[in-house]
C-alpha positions as CSV (number, residue, x, y, z in Angstrom):
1,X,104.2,106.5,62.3
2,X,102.4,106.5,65.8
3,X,100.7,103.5,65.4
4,X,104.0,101.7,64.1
5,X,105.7,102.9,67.5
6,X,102.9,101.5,69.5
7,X,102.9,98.0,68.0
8,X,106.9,98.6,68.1
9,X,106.8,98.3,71.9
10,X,104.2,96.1,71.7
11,X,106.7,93.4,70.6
12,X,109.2,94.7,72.7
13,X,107.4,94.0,75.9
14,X,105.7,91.0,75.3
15,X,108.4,88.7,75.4
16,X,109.3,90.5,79.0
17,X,106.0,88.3,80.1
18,X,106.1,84.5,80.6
19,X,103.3,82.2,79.6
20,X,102.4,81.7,83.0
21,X,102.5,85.2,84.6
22,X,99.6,86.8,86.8
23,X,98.8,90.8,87.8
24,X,96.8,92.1,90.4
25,X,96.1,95.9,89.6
26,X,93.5,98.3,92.1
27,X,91.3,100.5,91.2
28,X,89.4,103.6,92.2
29,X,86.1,104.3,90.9
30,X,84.3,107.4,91.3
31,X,80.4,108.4,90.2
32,X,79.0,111.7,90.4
33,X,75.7,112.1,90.5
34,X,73.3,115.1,89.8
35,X,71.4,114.9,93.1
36,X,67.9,116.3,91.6
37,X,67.4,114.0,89.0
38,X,63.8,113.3,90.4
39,X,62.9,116.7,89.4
40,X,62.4,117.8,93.4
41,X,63.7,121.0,94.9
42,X,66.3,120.3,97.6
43,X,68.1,122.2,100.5
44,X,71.8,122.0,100.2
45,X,71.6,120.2,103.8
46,X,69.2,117.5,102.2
47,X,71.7,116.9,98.9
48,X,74.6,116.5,101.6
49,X,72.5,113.7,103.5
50,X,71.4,111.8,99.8
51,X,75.4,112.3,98.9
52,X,76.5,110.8,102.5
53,X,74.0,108.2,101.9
54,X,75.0,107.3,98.4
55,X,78.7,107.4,98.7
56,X,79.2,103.9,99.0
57,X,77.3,103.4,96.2
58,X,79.2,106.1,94.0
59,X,82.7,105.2,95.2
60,X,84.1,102.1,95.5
61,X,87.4,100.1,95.3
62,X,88.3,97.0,92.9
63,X,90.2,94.6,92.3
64,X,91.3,93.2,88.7
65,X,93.2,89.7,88.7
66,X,94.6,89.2,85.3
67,X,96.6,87.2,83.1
68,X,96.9,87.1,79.3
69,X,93.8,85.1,78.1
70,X,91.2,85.6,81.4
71,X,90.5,88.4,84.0
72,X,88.2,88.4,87.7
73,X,87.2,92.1,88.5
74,X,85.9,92.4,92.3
75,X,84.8,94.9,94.8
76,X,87.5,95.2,97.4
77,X,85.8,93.6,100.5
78,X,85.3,96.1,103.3
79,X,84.9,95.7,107.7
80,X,81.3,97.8,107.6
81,X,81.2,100.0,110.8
82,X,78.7,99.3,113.8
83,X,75.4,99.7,112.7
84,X,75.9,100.1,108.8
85,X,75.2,96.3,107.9
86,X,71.9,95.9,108.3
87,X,68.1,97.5,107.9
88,X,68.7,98.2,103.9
89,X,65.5,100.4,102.5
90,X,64.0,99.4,99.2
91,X,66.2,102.3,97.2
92,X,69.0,100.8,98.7
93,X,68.6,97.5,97.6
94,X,68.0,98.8,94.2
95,X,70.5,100.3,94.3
96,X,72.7,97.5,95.3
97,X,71.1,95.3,92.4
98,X,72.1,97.7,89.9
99,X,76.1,98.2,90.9
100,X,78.4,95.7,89.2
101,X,78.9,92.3,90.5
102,X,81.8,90.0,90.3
103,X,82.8,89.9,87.0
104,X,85.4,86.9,84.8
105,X,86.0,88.0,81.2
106,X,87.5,85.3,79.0
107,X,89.4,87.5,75.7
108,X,90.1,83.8,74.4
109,X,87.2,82.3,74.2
110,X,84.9,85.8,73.7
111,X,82.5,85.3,77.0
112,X,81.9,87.4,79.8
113,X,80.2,86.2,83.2
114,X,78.6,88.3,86.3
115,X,78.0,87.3,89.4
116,X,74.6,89.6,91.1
117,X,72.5,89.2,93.7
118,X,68.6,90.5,93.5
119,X,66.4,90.9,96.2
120,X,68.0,87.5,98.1
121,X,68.0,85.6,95.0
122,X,71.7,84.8,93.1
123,X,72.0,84.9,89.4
124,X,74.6,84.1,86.7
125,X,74.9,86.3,83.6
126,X,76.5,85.0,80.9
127,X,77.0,86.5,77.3
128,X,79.5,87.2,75.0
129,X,82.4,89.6,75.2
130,X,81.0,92.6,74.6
131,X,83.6,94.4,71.7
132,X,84.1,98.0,71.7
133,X,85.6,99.8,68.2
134,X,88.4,101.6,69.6
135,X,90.3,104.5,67.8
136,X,93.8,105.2,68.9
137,X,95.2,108.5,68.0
138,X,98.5,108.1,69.3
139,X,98.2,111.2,72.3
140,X,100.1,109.9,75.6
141,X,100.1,111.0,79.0
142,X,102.2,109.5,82.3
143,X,99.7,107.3,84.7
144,X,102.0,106.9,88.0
145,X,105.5,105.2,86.6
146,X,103.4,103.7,83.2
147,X,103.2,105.8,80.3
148,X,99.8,105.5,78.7
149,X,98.2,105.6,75.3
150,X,95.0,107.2,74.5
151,X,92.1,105.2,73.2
152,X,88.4,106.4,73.1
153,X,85.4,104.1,71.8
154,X,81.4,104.6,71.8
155,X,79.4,102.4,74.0
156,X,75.9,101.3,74.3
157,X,74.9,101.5,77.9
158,X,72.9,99.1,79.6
159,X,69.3,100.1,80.8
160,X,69.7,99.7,84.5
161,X,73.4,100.7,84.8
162,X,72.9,103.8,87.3
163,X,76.1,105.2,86.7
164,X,74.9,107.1,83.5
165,X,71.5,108.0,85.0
166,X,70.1,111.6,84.2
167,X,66.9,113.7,84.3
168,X,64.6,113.1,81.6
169,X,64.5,115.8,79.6
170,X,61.3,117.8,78.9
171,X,60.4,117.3,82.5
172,X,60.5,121.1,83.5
173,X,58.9,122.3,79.8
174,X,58.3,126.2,80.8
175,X,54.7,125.8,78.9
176,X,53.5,123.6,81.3
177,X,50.6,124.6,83.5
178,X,51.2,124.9,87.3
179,X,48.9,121.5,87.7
180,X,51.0,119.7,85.0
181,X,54.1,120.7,87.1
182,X,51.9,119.3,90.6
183,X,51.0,116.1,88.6
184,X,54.5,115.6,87.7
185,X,55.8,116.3,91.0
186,X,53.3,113.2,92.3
187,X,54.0,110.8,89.4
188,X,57.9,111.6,90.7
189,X,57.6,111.0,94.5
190,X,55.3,107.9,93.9
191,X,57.9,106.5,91.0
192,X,61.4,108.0,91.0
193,X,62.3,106.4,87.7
194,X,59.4,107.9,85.4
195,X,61.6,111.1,86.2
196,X,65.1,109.7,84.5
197,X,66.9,107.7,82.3
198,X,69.9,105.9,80.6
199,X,71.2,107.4,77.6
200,X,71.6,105.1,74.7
201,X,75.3,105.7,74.4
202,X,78.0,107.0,75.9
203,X,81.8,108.7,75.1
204,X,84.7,106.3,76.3
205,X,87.8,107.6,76.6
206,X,90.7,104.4,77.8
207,X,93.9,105.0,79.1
208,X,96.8,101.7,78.4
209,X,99.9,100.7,78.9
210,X,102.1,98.9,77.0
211,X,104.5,97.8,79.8
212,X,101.5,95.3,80.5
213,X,100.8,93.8,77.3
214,X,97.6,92.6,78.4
215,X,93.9,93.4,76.5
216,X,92.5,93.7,79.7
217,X,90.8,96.4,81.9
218,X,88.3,97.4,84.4
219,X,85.2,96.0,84.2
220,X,83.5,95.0,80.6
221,X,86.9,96.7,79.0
222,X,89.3,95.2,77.2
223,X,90.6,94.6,73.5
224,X,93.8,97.2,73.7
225,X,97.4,96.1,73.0
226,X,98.0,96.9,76.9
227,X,96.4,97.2,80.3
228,X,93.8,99.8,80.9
229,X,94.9,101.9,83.6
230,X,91.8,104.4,83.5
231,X,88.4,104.6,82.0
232,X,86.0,108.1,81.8
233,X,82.9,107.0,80.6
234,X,79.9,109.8,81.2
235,X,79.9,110.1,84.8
236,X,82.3,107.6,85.6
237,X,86.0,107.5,86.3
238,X,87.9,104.6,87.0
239,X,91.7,105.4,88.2
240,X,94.1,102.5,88.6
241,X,96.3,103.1,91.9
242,X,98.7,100.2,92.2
243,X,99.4,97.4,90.3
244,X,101.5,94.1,91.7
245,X,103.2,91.8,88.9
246,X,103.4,87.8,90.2
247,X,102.2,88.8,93.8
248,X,103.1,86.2,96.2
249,X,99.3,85.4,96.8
250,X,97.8,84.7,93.5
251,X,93.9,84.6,93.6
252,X,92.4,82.0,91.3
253,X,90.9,83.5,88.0
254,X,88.2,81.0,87.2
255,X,83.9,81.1,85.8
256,X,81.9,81.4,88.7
257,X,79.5,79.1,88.9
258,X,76.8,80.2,92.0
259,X,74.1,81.5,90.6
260,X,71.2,80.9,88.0
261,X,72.9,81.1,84.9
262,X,70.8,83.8,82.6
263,X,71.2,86.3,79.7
264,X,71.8,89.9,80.2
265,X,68.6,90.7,78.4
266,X,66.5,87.9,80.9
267,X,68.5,89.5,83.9
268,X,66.9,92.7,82.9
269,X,63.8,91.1,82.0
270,X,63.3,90.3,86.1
271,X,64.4,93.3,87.1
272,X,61.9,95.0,85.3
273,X,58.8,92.7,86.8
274,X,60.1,93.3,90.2
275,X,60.2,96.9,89.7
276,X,56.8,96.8,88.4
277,X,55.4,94.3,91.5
278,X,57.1,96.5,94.2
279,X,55.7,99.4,92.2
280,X,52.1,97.9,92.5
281,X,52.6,96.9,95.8
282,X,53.2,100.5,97.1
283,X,50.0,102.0,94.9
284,X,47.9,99.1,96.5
285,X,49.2,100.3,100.2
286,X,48.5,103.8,99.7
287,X,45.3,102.8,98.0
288,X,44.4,100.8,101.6
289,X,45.4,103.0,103.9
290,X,43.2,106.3,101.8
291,X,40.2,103.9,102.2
292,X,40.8,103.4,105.8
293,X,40.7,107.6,106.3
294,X,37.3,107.5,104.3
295,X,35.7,105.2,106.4
């Protein structure tokens, strides 16, 4: 019976919408983060200063231009106060490389593209749609004036996408010996990443709208019979705070094209052998300057 009432307004709605029509909706996205996933002991003055440090990172604003077939979803562009724009450490940059770039999802023709840039170098990524197997159980709850439908999904997670990142576990085993705790301190200040990772798969719960009978979302989600107005997925939450219907000032919602055009799985592929050579690059330094001290 619920599922009849939802494809009920479904038809009801979509005839509301022109061939033609365009949306603009906002949205706030929010990370948290545990801040001693490198296994380290920290003050609470020193997880206030990573937090600080991180919250541009963990909270952002975008944009999603949509229209029935095709969708752009952007970072809201941002005036950087005095001194913020420049002298970006390595962690930084990482950590720059691993947020989400501009994105265009295609529903009609089944391709999604992403715009990044990596260590000054721009790339392309272009696969197909990724398709989520989302179960509807009719439960409802009121999103600003839009009343929304329930939809949750499981989702493999991408290796580098930082937003799920936790401790690995096992790393604090009480039957470890005090040097195996002192060698896994070391392995963890010299590589960070040996001490976490990406879970395989992750609960996604969707919030839509069928006043905007649009298979669209935030991000890489789509494929419900209305506009996704929230997303929790692990650590994630994405709130939509405003949405415009035929704004005066429509933006264009077209492929990008800047960029080396590679796979997801290639894009990965280089961020791995970067990791690895910056990795190298910092034992080799710390290698040099030891040698120096024992001359």
């Amino acid at each position: 019976m619920k599922r009849i009432l939802i494809w009920s307004l479904l038809l009801c709605t979509t005839s509301i919408f022109a061939q033609g029509f365009q949306g603009k909706a906002y949205y706030q996205s929010k990370t948290t983060m545990d801040m001693n996933f490198g296994g380290r002991q920290m003050s609470e003055e020193q997880k206030k200063r990573i937090a600080d440090r991180m919250k541009g990172f963990l909270e952002k604003v975008y944009i999603l231009d949509f229209s029935q077939s095709a969708s752009t979803y952007k970072e809201e562009e941002k005036i950087e106060a005095p001194g913020q724009g420049g002298g970006r450490g390595f962690g930084q940059m990482m950590m720059g490389s691993f947020s989400p770039g501009k994105q265009y999802k295609n529903v009609k023709d089944g391709v999604m593209m992403e715009s990044k840039e990596f260590f000054g170098k721009e790339f392309l990524i272009k696969d197909s749609l990724p398709k989520l197997e989302w179960k509807m159980d009719g439960e409802t709850k009121q999103i600003g004036k839009y009343l929304c439908f329930k939809a949750t999904a499981l989702k493999k997670v991408d290796e580098f996408d930082f937003r799920s990142l936790r401790r690995r576990r096992n790393n604090d085993g009480e039957d470890k010996t005090a040097e195996q705790k002192k060698q896994d301190s070391i392995k963890a200040t010299n590589d960070p990443m040996s001490q976490v990772e990406v879970p395989k798969e992750i609960l996604v719960t969707a919030w839509y709208t069928l006043d905007i009978p649009v298979n669209q979302g935030p991000g890489e989600y789509w494929g419900l019979p209305g506009l996704i107005l929230e997303i929790s997925a692990d650590k994630t939450t994405i709130l939509c705070s405003k949405i415009v219907m035929n704004p005066d000032k429509k933006d264009p919602i077209e492929e990008p094209t800047k960029g080396k055009e590679v796979t997801r799985a290639e894009y990965n592929d280089i961020v791995k052998k970067k990791m690895e050579e910056m990795r190298n690059m910092r034992g080799r330094g710390r290698g040099g300057r030891g040698g120096g001290r024992r001359g």
